[in-house]
N, CA, C and O atoms as CSV, one atom per row, in Angstrom:
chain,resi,resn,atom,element,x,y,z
A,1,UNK,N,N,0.826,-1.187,0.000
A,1,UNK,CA,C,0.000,0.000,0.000
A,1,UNK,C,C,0.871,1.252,0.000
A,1,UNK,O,O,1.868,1.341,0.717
A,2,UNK,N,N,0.487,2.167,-0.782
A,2,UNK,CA,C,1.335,3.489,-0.546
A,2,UNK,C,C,0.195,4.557,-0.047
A,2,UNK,O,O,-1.005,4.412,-0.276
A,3,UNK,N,N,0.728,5.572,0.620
A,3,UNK,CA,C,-0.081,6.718,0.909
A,3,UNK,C,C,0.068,8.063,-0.162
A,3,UNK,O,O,0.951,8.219,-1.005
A,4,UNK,N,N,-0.756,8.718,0.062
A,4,UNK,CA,C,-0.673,10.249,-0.941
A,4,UNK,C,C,-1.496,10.980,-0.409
A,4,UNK,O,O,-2.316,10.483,0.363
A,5,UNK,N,N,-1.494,12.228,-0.655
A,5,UNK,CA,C,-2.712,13.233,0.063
A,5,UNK,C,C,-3.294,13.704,-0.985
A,5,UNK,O,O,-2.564,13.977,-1.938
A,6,UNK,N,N,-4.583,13.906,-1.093
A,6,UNK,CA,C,-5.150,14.326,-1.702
A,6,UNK,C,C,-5.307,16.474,-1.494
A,6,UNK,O,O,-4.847,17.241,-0.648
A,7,UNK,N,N,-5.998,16.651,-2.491
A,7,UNK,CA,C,-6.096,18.590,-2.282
A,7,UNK,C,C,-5.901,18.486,-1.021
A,7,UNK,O,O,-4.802,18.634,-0.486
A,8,UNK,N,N,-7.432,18.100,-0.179
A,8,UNK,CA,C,-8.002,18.671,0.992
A,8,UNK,C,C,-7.150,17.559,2.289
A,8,UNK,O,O,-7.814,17.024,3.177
A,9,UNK,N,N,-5.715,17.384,2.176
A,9,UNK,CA,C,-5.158,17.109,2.816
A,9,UNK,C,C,-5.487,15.242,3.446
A,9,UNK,O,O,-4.791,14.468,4.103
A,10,UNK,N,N,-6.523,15.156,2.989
A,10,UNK,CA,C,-7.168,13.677,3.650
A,10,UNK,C,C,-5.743,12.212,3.220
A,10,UNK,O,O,-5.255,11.878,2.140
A,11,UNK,N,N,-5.596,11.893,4.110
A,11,UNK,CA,C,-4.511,10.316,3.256
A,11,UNK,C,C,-5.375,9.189,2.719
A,11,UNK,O,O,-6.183,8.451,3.282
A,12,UNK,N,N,-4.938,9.286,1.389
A,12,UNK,CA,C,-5.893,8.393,0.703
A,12,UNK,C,C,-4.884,7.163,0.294
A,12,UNK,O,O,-3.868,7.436,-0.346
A,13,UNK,N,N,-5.225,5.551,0.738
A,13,UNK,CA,C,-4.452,4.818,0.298
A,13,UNK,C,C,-5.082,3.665,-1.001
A,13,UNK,O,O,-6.223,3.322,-1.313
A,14,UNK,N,N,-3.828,3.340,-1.480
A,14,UNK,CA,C,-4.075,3.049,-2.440
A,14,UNK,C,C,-3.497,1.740,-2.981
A,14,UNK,O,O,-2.445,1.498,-2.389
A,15,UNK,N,N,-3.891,0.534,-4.156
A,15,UNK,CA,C,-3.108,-0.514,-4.332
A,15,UNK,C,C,-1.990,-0.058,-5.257
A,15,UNK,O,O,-2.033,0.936,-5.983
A,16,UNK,N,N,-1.183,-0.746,-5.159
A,16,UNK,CA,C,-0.126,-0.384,-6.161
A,16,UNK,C,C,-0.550,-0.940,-7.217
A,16,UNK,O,O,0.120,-0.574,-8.183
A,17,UNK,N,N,-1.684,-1.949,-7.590
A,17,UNK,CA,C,-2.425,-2.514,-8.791
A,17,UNK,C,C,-2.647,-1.345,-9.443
A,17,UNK,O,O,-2.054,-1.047,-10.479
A,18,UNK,N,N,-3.707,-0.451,-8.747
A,18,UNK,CA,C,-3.677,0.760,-9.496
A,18,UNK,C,C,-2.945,1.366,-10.469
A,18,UNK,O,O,-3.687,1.731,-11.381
A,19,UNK,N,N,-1.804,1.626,-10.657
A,19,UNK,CA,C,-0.794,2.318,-11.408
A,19,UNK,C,C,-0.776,1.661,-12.641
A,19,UNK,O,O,-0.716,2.436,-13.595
A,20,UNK,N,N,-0.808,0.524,-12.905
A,20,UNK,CA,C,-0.724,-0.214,-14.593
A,20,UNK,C,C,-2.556,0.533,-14.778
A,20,UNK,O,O,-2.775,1.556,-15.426
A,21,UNK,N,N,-3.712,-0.325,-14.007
A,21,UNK,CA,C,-4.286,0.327,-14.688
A,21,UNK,C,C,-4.973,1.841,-15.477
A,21,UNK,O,O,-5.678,2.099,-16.452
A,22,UNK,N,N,-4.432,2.419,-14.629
A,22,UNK,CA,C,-4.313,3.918,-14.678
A,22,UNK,C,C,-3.847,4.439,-16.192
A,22,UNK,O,O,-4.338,5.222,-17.005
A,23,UNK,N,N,-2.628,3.595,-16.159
A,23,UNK,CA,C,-1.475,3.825,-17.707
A,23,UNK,C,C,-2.381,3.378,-18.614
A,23,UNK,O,O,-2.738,4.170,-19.485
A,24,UNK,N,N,-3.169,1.450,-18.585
A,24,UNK,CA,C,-3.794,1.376,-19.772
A,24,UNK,C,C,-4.705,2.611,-20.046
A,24,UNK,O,O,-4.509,3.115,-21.152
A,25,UNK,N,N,-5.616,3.181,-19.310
A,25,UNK,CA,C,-6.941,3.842,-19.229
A,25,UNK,C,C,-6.264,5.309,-20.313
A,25,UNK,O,O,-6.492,5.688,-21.462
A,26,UNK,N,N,-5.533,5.693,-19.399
A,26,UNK,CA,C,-5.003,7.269,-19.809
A,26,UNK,C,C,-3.705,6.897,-20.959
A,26,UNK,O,O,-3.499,7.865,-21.691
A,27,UNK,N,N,-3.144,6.153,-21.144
A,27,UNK,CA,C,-2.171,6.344,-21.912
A,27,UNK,C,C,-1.871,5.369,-23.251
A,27,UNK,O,O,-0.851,5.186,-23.916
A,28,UNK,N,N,-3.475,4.733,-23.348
A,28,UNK,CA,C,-3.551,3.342,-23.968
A,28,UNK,C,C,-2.356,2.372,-24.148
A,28,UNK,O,O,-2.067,1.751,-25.171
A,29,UNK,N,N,-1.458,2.361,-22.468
A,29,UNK,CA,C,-0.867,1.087,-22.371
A,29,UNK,C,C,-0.812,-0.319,-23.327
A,29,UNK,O,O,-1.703,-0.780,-24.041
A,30,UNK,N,N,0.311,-0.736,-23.124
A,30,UNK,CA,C,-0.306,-2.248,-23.954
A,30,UNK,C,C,0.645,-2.703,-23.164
A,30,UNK,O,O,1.171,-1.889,-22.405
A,31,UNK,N,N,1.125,-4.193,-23.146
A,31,UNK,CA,C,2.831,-5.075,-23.030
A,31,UNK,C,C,3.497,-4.195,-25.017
A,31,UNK,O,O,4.254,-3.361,-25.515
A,32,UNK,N,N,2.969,-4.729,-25.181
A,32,UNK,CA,C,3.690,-4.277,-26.806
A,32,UNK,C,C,4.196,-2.848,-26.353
A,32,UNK,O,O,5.405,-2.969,-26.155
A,33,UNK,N,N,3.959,-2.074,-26.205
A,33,UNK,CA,C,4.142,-0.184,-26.480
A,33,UNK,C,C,4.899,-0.303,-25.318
A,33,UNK,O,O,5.930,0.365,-25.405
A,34,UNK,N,N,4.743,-1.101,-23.906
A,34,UNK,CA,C,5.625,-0.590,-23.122
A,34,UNK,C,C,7.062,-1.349,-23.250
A,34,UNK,O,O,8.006,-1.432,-22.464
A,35,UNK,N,N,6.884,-1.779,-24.331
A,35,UNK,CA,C,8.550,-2.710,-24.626
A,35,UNK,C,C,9.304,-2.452,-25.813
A,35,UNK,O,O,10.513,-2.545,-26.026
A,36,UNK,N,N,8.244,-2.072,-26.623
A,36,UNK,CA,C,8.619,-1.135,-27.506
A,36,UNK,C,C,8.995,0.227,-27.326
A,36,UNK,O,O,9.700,0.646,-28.244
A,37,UNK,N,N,8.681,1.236,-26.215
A,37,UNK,CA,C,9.117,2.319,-25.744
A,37,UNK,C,C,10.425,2.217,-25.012
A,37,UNK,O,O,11.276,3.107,-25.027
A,38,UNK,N,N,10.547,0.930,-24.286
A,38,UNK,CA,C,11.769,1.006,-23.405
A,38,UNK,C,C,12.810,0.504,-24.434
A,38,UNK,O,O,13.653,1.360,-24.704
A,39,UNK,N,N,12.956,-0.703,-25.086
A,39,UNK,CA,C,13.988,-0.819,-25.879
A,39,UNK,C,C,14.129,0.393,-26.808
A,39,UNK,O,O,15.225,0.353,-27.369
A,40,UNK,N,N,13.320,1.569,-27.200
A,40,UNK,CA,C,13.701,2.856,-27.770
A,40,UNK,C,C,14.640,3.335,-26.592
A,40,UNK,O,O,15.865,3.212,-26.559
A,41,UNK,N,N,14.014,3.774,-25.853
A,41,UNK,CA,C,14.586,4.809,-25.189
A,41,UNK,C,C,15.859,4.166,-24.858
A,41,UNK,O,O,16.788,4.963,-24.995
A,42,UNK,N,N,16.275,2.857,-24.422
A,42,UNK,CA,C,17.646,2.289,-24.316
A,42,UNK,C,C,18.468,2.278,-25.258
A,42,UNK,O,O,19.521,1.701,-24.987
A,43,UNK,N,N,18.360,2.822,-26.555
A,43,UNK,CA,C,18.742,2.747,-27.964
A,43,UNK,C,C,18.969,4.395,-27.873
A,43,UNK,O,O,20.061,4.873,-28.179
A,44,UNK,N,N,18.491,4.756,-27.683
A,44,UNK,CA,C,18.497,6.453,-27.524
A,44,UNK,C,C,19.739,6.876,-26.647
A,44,UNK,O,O,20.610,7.717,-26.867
A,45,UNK,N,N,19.548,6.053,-25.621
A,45,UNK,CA,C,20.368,6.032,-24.402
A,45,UNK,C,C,22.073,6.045,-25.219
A,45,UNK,O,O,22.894,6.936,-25.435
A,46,UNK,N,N,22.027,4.652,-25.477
A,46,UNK,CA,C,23.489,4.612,-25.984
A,46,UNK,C,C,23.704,5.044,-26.845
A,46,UNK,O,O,24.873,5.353,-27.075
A,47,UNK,N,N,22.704,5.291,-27.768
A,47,UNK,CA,C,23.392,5.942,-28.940
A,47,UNK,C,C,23.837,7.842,-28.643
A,47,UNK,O,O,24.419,8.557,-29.458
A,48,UNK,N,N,23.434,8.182,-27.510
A,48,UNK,CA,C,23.433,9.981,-27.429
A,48,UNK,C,C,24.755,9.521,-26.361
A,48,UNK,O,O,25.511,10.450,-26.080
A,49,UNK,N,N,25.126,7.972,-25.670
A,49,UNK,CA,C,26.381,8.252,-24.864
A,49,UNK,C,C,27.494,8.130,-25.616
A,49,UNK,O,O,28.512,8.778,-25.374
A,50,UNK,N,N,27.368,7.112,-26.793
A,50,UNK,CA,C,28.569,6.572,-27.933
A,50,UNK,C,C,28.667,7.948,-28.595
A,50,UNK,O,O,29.783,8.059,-29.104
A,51,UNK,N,N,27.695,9.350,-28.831
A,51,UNK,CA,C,27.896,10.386,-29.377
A,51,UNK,C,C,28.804,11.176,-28.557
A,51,UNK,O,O,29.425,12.053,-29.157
A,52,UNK,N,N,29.033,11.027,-27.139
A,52,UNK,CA,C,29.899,11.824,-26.391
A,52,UNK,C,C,29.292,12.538,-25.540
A,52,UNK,O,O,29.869,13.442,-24.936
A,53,UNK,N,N,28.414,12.330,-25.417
A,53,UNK,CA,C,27.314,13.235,-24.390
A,53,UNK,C,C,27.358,12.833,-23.053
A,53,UNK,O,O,26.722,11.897,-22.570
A,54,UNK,N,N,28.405,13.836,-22.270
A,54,UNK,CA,C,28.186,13.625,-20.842
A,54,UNK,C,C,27.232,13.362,-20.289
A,54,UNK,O,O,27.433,12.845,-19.190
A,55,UNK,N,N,26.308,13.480,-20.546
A,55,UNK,CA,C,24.884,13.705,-19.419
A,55,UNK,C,C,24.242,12.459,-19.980
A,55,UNK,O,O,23.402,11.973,-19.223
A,56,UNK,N,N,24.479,11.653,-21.422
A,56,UNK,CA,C,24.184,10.551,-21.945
A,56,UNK,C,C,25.084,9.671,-21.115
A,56,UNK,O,O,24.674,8.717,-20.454
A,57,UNK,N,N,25.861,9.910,-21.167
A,57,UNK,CA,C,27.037,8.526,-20.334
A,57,UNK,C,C,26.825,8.717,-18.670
A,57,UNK,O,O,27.324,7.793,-18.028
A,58,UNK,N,N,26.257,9.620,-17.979
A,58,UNK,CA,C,25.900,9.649,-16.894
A,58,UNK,C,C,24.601,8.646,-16.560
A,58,UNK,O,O,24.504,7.739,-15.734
A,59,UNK,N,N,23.582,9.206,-17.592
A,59,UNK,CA,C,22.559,8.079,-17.974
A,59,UNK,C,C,22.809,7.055,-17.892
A,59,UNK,O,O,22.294,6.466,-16.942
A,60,UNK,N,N,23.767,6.222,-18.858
A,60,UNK,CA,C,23.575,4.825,-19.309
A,60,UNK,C,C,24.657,4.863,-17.911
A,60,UNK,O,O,24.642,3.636,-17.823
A,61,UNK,N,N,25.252,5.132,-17.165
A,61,UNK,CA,C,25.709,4.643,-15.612
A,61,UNK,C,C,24.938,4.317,-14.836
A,61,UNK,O,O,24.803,3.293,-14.166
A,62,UNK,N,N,24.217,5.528,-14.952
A,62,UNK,CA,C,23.120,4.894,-13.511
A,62,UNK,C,C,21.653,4.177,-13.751
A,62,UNK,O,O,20.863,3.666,-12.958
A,63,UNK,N,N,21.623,4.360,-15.207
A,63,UNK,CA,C,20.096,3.502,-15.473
A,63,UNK,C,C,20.308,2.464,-16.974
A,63,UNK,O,O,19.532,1.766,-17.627
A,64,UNK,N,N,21.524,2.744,-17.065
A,64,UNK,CA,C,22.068,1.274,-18.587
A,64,UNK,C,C,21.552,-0.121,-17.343
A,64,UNK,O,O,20.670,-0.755,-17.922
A,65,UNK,N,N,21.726,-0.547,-16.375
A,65,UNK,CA,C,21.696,-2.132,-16.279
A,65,UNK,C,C,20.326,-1.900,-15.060
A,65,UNK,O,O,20.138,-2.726,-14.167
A,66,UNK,N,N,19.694,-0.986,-15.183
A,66,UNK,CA,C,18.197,-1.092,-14.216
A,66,UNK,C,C,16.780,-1.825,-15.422
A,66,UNK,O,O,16.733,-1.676,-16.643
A,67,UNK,N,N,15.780,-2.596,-14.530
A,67,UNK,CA,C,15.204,-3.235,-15.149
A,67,UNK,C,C,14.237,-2.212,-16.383
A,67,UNK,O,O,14.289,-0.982,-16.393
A,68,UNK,N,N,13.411,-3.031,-17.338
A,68,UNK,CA,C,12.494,-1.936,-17.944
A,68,UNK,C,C,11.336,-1.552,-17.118
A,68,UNK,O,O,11.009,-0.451,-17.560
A,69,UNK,N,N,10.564,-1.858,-16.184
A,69,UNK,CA,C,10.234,-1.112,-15.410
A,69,UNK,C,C,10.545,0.580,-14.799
A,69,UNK,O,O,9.641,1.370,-14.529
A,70,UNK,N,N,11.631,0.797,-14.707
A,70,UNK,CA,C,12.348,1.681,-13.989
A,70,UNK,C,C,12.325,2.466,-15.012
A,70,UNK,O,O,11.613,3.411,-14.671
A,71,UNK,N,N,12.819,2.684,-16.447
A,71,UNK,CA,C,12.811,2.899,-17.747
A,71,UNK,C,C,10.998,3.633,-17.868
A,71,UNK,O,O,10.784,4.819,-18.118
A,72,UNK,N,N,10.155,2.825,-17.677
A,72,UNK,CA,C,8.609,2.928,-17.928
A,72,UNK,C,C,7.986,4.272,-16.786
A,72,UNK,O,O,6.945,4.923,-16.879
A,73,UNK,N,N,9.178,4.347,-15.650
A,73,UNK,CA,C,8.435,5.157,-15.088
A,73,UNK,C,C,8.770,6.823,-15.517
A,73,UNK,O,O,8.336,7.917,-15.160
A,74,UNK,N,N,9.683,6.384,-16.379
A,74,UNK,CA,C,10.601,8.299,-16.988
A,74,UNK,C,C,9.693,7.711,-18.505
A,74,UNK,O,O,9.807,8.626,-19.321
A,75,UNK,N,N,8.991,6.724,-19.037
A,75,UNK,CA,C,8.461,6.843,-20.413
A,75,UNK,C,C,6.681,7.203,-19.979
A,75,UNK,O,O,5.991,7.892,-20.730
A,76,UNK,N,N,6.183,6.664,-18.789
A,76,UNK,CA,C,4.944,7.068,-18.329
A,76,UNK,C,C,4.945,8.903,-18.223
A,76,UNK,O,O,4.282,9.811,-18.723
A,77,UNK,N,N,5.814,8.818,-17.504
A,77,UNK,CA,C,6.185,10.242,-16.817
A,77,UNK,C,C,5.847,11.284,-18.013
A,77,UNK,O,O,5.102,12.201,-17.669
A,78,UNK,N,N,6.172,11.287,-19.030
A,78,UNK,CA,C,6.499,11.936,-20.642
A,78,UNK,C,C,5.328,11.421,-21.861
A,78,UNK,O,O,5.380,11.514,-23.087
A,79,UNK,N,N,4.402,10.918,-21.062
A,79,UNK,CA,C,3.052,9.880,-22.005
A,79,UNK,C,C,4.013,9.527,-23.170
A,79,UNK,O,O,3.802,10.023,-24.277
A,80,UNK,N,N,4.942,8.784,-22.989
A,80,UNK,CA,C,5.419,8.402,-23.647
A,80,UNK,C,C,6.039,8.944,-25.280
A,80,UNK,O,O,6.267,8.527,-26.415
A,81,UNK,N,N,6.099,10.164,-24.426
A,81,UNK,CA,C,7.188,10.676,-25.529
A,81,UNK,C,C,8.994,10.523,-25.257
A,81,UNK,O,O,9.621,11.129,-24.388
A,82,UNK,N,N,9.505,9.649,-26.156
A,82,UNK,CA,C,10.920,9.235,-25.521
A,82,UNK,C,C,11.799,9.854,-25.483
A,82,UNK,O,O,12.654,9.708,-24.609
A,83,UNK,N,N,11.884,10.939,-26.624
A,83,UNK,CA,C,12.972,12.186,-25.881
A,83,UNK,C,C,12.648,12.812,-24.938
A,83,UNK,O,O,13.457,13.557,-24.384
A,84,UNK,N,N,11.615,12.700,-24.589
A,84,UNK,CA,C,11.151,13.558,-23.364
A,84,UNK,C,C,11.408,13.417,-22.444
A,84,UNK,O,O,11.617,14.303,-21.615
A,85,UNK,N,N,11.524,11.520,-22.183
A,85,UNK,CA,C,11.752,10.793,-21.032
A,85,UNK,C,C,13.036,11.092,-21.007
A,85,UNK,O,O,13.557,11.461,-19.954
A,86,UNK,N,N,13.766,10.976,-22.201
A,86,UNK,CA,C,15.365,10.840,-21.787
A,86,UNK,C,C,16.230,12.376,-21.620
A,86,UNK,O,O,17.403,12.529,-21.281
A,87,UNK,N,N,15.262,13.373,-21.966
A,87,UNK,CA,C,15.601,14.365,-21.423
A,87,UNK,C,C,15.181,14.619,-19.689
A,87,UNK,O,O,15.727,15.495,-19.019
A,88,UNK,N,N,14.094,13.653,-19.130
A,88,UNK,CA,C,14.015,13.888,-17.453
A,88,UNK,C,C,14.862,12.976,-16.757
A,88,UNK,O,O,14.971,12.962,-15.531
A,89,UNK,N,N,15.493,12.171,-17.585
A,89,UNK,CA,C,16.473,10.863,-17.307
A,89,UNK,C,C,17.955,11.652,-17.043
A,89,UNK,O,O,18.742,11.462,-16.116
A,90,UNK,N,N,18.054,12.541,-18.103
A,90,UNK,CA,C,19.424,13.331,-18.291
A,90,UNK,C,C,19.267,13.947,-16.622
A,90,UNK,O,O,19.993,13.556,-15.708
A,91,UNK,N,N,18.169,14.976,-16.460
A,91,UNK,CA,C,17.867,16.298,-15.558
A,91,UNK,C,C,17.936,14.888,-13.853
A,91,UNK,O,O,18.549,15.103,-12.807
A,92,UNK,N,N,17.238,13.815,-14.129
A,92,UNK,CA,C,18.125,13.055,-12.534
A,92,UNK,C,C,19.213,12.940,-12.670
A,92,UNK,O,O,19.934,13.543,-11.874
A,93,UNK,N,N,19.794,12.175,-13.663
A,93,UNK,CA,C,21.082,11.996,-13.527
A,93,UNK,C,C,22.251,12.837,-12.848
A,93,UNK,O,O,23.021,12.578,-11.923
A,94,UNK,N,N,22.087,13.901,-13.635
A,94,UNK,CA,C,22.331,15.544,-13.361
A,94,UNK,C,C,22.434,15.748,-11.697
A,94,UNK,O,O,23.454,15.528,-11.044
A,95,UNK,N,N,21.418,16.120,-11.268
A,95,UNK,CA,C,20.957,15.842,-9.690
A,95,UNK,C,C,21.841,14.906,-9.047
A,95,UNK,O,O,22.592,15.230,-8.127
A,96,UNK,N,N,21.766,13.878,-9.472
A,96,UNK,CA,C,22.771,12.669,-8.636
A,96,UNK,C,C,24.058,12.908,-8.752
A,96,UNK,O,O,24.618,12.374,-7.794
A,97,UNK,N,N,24.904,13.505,-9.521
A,97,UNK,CA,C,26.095,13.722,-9.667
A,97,UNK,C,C,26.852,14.879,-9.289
A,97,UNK,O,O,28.042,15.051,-9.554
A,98,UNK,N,N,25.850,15.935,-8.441
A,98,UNK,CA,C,26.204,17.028,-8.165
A,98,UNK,C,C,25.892,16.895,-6.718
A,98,UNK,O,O,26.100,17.836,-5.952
Protein backbone atom coordinates (compact mmCIF):
# COMPACT_ATOMS: atom_id res chain seq x y z
CA UNK A 1 0.00 0.00 0.00
CA UNK A 2 1.33 3.49 -0.55
CA UNK A 3 -0.08 6.72 0.91
CA UNK A 4 -0.67 10.25 -0.94
CA UNK A 5 -2.71 13.23 0.06
CA UNK A 6 -5.15 14.33 -1.70
CA UNK A 7 -6.10 18.59 -2.28
CA UNK A 8 -8.00 18.67 0.99
CA UNK A 9 -5.16 17.11 2.82
CA UNK A 10 -7.17 13.68 3.65
CA UNK A 11 -4.51 10.32 3.26
CA UNK A 12 -5.89 8.39 0.70
CA UNK A 13 -4.45 4.82 0.30
CA UNK A 14 -4.07 3.05 -2.44
CA UNK A 15 -3.11 -0.51 -4.33
CA UNK A 16 -0.13 -0.38 -6.16
CA UNK A 17 -2.43 -2.51 -8.79
CA UNK A 18 -3.68 0.76 -9.50
CA UNK A 19 -0.79 2.32 -11.41
CA UNK A 20 -0.72 -0.21 -14.59
CA UNK A 21 -4.29 0.33 -14.69
CA UNK A 22 -4.31 3.92 -14.68
CA UNK A 23 -1.47 3.83 -17.71
CA UNK A 24 -3.79 1.38 -19.77
CA UNK A 25 -6.94 3.84 -19.23
CA UNK A 26 -5.00 7.27 -19.81
CA UNK A 27 -2.17 6.34 -21.91
CA UNK A 28 -3.55 3.34 -23.97
CA UNK A 29 -0.87 1.09 -22.37
CA UNK A 30 -0.31 -2.25 -23.95
CA UNK A 31 2.83 -5.08 -23.03
CA UNK A 32 3.69 -4.28 -26.81
CA UNK A 33 4.14 -0.18 -26.48
CA UNK A 34 5.62 -0.59 -23.12
CA UNK A 35 8.55 -2.71 -24.63
CA UNK A 36 8.62 -1.14 -27.51
CA UNK A 37 9.12 2.32 -25.74
CA UNK A 38 11.77 1.01 -23.40
CA UNK A 39 13.99 -0.82 -25.88
CA UNK A 40 13.70 2.86 -27.77
CA UNK A 41 14.59 4.81 -25.19
CA UNK A 42 17.65 2.29 -24.32
CA UNK A 43 18.74 2.75 -27.96
CA UNK A 44 18.50 6.45 -27.52
CA UNK A 45 20.37 6.03 -24.40
CA UNK A 46 23.49 4.61 -25.98
CA UNK A 47 23.39 5.94 -28.94
CA UNK A 48 23.43 9.98 -27.43
CA UNK A 49 26.38 8.25 -24.86
CA UNK A 50 28.57 6.57 -27.93
CA UNK A 51 27.90 10.39 -29.38
CA UNK A 52 29.90 11.82 -26.39
CA UNK A 53 27.31 13.24 -24.39
CA UNK A 54 28.19 13.62 -20.84
CA UNK A 55 24.88 13.71 -19.42
CA UNK A 56 24.18 10.55 -21.94
CA UNK A 57 27.04 8.53 -20.33
CA UNK A 58 25.90 9.65 -16.89
CA UNK A 59 22.56 8.08 -17.97
CA UNK A 60 23.58 4.82 -19.31
CA UNK A 61 25.71 4.64 -15.61
CA UNK A 62 23.12 4.89 -13.51
CA UNK A 63 20.10 3.50 -15.47
CA UNK A 64 22.07 1.27 -18.59
CA UNK A 65 21.70 -2.13 -16.28
CA UNK A 66 18.20 -1.09 -14.22
CA UNK A 67 15.20 -3.24 -15.15
CA UNK A 68 12.49 -1.94 -17.94
CA UNK A 69 10.23 -1.11 -15.41
CA UNK A 70 12.35 1.68 -13.99
CA UNK A 71 12.81 2.90 -17.75
CA UNK A 72 8.61 2.93 -17.93
CA UNK A 73 8.43 5.16 -15.09
CA UNK A 74 10.60 8.30 -16.99
CA UNK A 75 8.46 6.84 -20.41
CA UNK A 76 4.94 7.07 -18.33
CA UNK A 77 6.19 10.24 -16.82
CA UNK A 78 6.50 11.94 -20.64
CA UNK A 79 3.05 9.88 -22.00
CA UNK A 80 5.42 8.40 -23.65
CA UNK A 81 7.19 10.68 -25.53
CA UNK A 82 10.92 9.23 -25.52
CA UNK A 83 12.97 12.19 -25.88
CA UNK A 84 11.15 13.56 -23.36
CA UNK A 85 11.75 10.79 -21.03
CA UNK A 86 15.37 10.84 -21.79
CA UNK A 87 15.60 14.36 -21.42
CA UNK A 88 14.02 13.89 -17.45
CA UNK A 89 16.47 10.86 -17.31
CA UNK A 90 19.42 13.33 -18.29
CA UNK A 91 17.87 16.30 -15.56
CA UNK A 92 18.12 13.05 -12.53
CA UNK A 93 21.08 12.00 -13.53
CA UNK A 94 22.33 15.54 -13.36
CA UNK A 95 20.96 15.84 -9.69
CA UNK A 96 22.77 12.67 -8.64
CA UNK A 97 26.10 13.72 -9.67
CA UNK A 98 26.20 17.03 -8.17
Amino acid sequence: MVLCKTKDFQNVSYSLVWLPLQAKDELNETDEKRVSAAKELRALIKEKADGGDDLAKGVLDTFGEKPDSMLVRFIRARKYDVPRAFDLMKGTSAERTV
